[in-house]
Each structure stands twice: as C-alpha cells, then as structure tokens.
C-alpha positions in Angstrom: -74.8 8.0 1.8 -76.3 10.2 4.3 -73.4 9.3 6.6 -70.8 9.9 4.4 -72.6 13.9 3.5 -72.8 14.0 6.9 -69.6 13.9 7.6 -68.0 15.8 5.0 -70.4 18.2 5.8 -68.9 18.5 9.9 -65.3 18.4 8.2 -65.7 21.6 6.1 -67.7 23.0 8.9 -64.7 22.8 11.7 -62.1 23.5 8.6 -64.3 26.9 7.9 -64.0 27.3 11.7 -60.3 27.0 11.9 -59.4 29.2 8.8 -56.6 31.1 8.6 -57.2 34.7 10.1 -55.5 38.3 9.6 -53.2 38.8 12.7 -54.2 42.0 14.1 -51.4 44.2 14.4 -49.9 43.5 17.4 -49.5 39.7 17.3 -48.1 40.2 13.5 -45.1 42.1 15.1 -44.9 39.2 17.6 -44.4 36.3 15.2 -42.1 38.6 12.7 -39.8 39.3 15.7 -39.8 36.0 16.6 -38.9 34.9 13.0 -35.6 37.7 12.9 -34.7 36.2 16.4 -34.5 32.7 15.8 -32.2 33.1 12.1 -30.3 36.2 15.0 -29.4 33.4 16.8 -28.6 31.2 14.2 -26.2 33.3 12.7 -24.8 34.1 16.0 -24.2 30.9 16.9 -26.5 31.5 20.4 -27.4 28.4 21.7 -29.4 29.7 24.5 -31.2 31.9 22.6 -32.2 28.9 20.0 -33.1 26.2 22.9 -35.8 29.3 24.1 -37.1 29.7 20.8 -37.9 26.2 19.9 -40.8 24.3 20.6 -40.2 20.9 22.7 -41.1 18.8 19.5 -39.3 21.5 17.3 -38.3 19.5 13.6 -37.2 21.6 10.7 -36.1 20.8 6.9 -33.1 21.8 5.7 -32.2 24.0 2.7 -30.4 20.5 1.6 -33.7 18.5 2.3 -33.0 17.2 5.7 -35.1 16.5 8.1 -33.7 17.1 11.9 -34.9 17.2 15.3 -34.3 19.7 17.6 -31.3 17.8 19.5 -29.5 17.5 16.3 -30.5 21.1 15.0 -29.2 22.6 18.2 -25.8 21.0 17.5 -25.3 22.6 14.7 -25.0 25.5 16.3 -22.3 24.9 19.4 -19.5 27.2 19.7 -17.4 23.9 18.4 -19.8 24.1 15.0 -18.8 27.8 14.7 -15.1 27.6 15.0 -15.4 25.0 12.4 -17.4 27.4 10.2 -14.8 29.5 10.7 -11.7 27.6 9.9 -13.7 26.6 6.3 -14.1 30.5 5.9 -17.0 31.4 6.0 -18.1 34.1 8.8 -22.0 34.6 9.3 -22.6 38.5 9.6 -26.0 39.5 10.1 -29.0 38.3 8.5 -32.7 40.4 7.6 -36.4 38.8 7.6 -38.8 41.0 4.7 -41.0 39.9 2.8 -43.3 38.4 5.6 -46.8 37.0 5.2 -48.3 35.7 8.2 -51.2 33.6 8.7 -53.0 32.7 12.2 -55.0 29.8 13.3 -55.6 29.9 16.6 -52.7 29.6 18.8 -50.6 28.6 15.7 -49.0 30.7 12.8 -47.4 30.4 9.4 -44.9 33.2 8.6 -43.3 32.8 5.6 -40.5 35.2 4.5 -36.8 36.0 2.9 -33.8 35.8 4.7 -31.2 37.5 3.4 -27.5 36.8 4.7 -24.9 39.2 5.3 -21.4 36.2 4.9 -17.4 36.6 4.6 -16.7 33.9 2.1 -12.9 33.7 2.2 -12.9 37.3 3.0 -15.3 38.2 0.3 -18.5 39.5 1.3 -21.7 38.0 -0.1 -25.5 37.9 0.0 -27.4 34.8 0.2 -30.7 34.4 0.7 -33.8 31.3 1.5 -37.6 31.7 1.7 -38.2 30.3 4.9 -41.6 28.9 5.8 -41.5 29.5 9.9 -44.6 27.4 11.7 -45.4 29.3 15.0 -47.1 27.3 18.0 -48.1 29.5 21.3 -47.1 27.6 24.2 -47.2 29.3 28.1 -48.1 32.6 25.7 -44.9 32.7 24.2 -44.8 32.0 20.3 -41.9 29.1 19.9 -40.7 27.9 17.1 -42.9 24.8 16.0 -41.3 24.0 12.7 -39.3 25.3 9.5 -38.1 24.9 6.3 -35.8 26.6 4.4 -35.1 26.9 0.5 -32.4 28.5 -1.0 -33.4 31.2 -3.5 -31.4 31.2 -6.9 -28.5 34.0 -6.7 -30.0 36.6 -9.2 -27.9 37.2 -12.4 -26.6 40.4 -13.5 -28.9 42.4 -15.9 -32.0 40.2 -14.9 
C-alpha cells in the first residue's frame, strides 16, 4: 500500500505544481489577440495567416462534431472554399472574441471565449455566435494554435 500512497502522493504533488496560473497582464493580451486572429483569418479566408497560427500537430473539433487535422482544416479555407461559400450565399463579415477567460500552464493556455459572427445570409445580415475553447501551446515564443473546439450557441429568442 505504501507504494500505491506514494505514488498518488508524487501525482498530486507535480498536478499542484502544474496548476493553472493567472496570466499576468501582458501574456493575457497575447493569447486573446491570438484567439481574434486566428477566427480573422478564418473569416477572411487567409490561408497564410492560418498555416502561421497553427501548431504543427494542430487538431480541432468542429461545431458539427468533427474531428480534423490541420491539412484538412486548412482546406477549408482556400480561396476555392470561399467562392463556394459564396455562390451558397453566405458572405463571412467580420467576427468579435469577448467573453475571454484564460488559464496558463506553463508554456500552454486555455482561452475560452464567444465569437460572435458578423454574415450576409442571402443578403440578409445575421449574427451567429460559438463558445470556442482555444488551447494555446508556445512554441519558438510564439503562442500557436494547439487545438479548438467550437460549439454553436442557441440563437436567443425574442423577449428572453
């Protein structure tokens, strides 16, 4: 048994050791400005910008439940995936990261926030918006894009 206590005892320890931490000022702007640029370049349909944002290893879940890798994520956003958008109707605007808690560990981070969207649907504006869960890796002391998943939020109804 004195094993086993042992051990669970060195576990908790290095968990205690590893626990989250308040971003100091600074490094908070960091990772919410990297959030806003990487759903910038998402609606904006900039590949460059996205293949600089994302992690090596980058994998995300999708608002439908998906899971993709970076290759196939990064197609989804090709000027040929944008004319299609298009053509259905639907032109991305501009988008807006609030709601932001952020939680280091180490030379990782958690930012979870709202994005709100700014769409033409068929000519008719709308809002839509996801809590994103954005997981932050520092890598050559830039913070890239590690992993996310998105969740749309329920339109709200009128009155409520």
């Amino acid at each position: 048994m004195k094993p086993l206590f042992a051990a669970t005892l060195g576990l908790a320890l290095a968990l205690a050791c590893q626990s989250a931490r308040a971003a100091d000022p600074q490094t908070e702007k960091e990772l919410a400005a990297a959030a806003q640029a990487v759903v910038d370049a998402q609606i904006r349909f900039d590949l460059k910008a996205l293949e600089a944002l994302l992690a090596p290893d980058y994998v995300e879940v999708s608002p439908v439940g998906d899971v993709d890798e970076r290759a196939e994520v990064l197609s989804f956003y090709t000027p040929e995936a944008r004319n299609q958008m298009l053509a259905a109707g639907m032109e991305p605007l501009s988008n807006k990261i609030d709601e932001t808690r952020i939680r280091v560990y180490g030379d990782q981070a958690i930012v979870i926030a709202k994005d709100t969207a700014e769409l033409k649907v068929n000519g008719v504006a709308e809002q839509r918006a996801m809590r994103m869960l954005f997981h932050f890796r520092k890598l050559g002391g830039k913070w890239l894009l590690q992993t996310m998943q998105a969740t749309w939020l329920r339109p709200q109804q009128p009155g409520g």
